[in-house]
C-alpha positions as CSV (number, residue, x, y, z in Angstrom):
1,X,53.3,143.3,94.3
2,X,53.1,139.4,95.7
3,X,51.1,138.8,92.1
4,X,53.6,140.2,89.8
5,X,56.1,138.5,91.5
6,X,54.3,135.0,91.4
7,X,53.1,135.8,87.6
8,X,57.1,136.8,86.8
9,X,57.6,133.2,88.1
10,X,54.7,131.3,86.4
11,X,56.0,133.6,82.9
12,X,59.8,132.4,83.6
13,X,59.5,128.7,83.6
14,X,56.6,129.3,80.1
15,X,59.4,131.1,78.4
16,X,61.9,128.6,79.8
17,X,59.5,125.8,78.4
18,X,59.1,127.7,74.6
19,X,63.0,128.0,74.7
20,X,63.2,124.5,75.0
21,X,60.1,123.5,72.9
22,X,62.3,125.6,70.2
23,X,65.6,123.6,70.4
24,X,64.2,120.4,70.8
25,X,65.1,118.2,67.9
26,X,61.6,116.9,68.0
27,X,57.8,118.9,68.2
28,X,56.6,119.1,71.5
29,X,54.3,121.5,73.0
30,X,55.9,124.5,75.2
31,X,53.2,123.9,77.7
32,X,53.7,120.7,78.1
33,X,57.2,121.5,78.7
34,X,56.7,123.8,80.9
35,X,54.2,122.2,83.0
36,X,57.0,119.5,83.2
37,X,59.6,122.2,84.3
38,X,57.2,123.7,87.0
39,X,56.0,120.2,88.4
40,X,60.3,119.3,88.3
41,X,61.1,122.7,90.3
42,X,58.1,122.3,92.6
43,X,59.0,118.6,93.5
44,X,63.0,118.8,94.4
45,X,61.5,122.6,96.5
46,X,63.4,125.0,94.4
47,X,60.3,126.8,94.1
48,X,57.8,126.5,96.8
49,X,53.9,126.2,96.7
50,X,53.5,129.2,98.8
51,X,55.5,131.1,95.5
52,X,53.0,131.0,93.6
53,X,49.9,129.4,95.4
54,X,47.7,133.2,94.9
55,X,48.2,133.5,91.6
56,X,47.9,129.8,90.2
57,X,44.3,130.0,92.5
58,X,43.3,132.6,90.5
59,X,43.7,131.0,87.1
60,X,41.9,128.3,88.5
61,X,39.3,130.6,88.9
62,X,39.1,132.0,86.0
63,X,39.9,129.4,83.5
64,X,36.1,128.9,82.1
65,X,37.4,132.4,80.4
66,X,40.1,130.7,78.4
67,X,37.2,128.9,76.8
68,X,35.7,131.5,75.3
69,X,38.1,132.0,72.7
70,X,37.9,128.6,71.2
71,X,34.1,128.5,71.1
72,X,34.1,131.4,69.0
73,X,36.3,130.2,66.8
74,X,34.3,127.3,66.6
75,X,31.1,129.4,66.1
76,X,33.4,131.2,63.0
77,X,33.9,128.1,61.2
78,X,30.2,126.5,61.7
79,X,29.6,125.4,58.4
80,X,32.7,123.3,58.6
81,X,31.7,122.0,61.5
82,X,28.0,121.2,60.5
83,X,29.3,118.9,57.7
84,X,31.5,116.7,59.9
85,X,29.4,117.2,63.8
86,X,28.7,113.4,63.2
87,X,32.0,112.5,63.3
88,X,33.4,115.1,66.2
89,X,30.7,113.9,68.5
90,X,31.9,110.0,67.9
91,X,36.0,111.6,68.2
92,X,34.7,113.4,71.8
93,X,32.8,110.9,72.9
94,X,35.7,108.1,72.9
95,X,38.2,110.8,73.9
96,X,35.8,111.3,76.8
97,X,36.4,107.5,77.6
98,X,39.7,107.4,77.0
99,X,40.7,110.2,79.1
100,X,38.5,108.6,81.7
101,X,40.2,105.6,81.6
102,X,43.4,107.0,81.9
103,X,42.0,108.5,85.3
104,X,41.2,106.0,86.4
105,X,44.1,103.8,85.9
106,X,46.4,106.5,86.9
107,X,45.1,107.4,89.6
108,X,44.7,103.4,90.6
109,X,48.6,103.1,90.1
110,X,49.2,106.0,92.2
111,X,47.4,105.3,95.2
112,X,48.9,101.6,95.1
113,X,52.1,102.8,94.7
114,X,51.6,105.5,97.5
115,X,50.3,102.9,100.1
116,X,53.1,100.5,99.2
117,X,55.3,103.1,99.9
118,X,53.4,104.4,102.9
119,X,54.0,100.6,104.0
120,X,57.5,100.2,103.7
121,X,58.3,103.2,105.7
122,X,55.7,101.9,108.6
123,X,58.4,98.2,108.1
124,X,61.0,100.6,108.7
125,X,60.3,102.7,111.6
């Protein structure tokens, strides 16, 4: 029963997110949205981690599973991709990078902005 109830809340905010993705004036991707929505709800604790901690582990888990899909599509078109695997090795090779970077930097920003935080509240106390 606790997984039904924590799926029924993960399902919610993803058909919350489509709804939206479907008025928006502009394309953007339901997931995205709703990622967005879930990460809003879980930071001002209108839904708490303990919600839907169970269930969100075991996607976790089992996400290599979702990737089995794609690499049969991929395997379906093959003779596309033989004719352009130059080019999507180069394309996953800097997106690689890029995401890297983005890590990186991110991550940089995050933890100086946490510690300057972390600093003002020692100034304060």
């Amino acid at each position: 029963m606790k997984y039904i109830k924590q799926i029924s809340i993960i399902m919610i905010v993803c058909l919350i997110g489509e709804w939206v993705s479907s008025i928006l004036p502009f394309t953007m991707p339901a997931g995205i949205i709703a990622m967005l929505l879930m990460y809003g709800l879980l930071s001002i604790k209108f839904i708490k981690e303990k919600h839907i901690a169970e269930t969100t582990d075991l996607l976790l888990q089992l996400m290599p599973l979702f990737i089995i899909p794609s690499s049969i599509a991929i395997i379906n078109y093959l003779s596309i991709v033989q004719a352009i695997w130059l080019q999507l090795i180069i394309i996953c090779f800097i997106g690689v990078i890029i995401t890297f970077l983005c890590a990186y930097f991110t991550t940089k920003w995050l933890m100086e902005w946490l510690y300057a935080e972390k600093g003002e509240e020692e100034q304060h106390d």
